[in-house]
N, C-alpha and C positions, 0 to 999 in steps of 0.2 A: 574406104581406107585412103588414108592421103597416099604422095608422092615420097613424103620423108618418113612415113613409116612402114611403104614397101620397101625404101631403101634399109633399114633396120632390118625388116624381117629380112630378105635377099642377102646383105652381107655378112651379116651379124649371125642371126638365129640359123640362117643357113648352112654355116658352119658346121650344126651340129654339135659345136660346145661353147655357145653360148644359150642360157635358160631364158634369160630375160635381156631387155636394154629399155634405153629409154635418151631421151636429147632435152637437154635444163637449158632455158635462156639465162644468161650469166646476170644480163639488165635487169632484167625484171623476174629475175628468179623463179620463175616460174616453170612447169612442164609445158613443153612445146608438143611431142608425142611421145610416146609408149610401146612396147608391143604389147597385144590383149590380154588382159589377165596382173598386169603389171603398172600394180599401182603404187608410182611413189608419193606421200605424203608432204605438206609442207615443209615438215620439221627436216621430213630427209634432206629434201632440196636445200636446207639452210643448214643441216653438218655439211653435206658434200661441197656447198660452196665456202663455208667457212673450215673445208680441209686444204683449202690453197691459199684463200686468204690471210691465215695466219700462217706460220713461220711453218714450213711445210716439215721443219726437222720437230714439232713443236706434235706435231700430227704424225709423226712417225711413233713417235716415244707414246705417247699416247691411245694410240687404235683410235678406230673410226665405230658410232655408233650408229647402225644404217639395217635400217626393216625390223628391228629389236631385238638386231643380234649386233655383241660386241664383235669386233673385230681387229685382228693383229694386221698393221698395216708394215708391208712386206718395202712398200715403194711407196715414194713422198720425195716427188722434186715440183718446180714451175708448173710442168708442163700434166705431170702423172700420178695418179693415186693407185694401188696394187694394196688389197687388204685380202684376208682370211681366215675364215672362223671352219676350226676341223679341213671338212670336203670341199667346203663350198666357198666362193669367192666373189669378190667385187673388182672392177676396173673401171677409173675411170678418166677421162683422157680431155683437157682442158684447151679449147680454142680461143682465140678471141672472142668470139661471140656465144659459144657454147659451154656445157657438159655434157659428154659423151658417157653414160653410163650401161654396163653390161655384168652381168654376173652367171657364175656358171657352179654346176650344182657335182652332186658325186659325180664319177667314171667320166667327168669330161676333162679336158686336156686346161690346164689353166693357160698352157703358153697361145694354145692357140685362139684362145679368149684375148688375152693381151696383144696379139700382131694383129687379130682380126678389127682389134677396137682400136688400136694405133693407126693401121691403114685409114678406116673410115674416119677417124681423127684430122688425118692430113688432108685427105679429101676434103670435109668438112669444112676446113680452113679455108682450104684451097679457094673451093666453089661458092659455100655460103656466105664467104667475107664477102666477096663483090656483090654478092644479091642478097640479102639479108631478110630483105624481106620477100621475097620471092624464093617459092618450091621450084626446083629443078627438078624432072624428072630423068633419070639416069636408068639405064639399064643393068643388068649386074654385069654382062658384060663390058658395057662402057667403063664401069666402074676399076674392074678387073684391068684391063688397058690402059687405067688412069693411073695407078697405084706400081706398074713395071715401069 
């Protein structure tokens, strides 16, 4: 298991509401990791990034269609996508260099899907803008201390 996808599992799934995530290189639009079980497809990786790229108010009105479920999107600026179909939901959180994607399923708390994937977001920035190409390995609690 890499470094950036104990950091998924650790901050993210660790939560406990979040179901899935996964991290899209923006360049090359491609998946960089996943957590197990969670597979996004080309096609997703090309709505999710053409949900920023175009007029994010443009993608609001519209919904997002993502794992082959439509979805009402809640939230569409620069930076954030917030969508939901019934229970279950999408977030996802857009760096320089990334997509941050996570979704969370019935009985889980959507907010705390959204702070959890906004922290790792900043972090994100933070850390893999300088090293881009390099894994950092971070602790959860490093992480935890980076984010107060």
């Amino acid at each position: 298991m890499s470094h950036l996808q104990n950091i998924l599992l650790d901050t993210l799934l660790g939560t406990k509401h979040v179901d899935s995530a996964a991290l899209i290189k923006l360049q090359e639009r491609s998946l960089c990791v996943a957590s197990p079980g969670f597979s996004v497809m080309p096609s997703d990786v090309k709505t999710l990034v053409n949900g920023f790229a175009k007029n994010p108010l443009q993608t609001r009105r519209k919904g997002l269609y993502f794992k082959e479920k439509d979805y009402k999107c809640v939230r569409a600026d620069d930076y954030s996508l917030y969508a939901k179909n019934e229970n279950t939901g999408v977030v996802v959180v857009k760096t320089q260099l990334y997509l941050l994607v996570a979704t969370y399923t019935e009985g889980m708390y959507p907010s705390v899907c959204v702070e959890a994937t906004e922290k790792l977001g900043e972090f994100v920035s933070h850390c893999l803008s300088w090293f881009p190409m390099t894994v950092v390995h971070v602790t959860e609690t490093q992480f935890r201390s980076a984010r107060t």
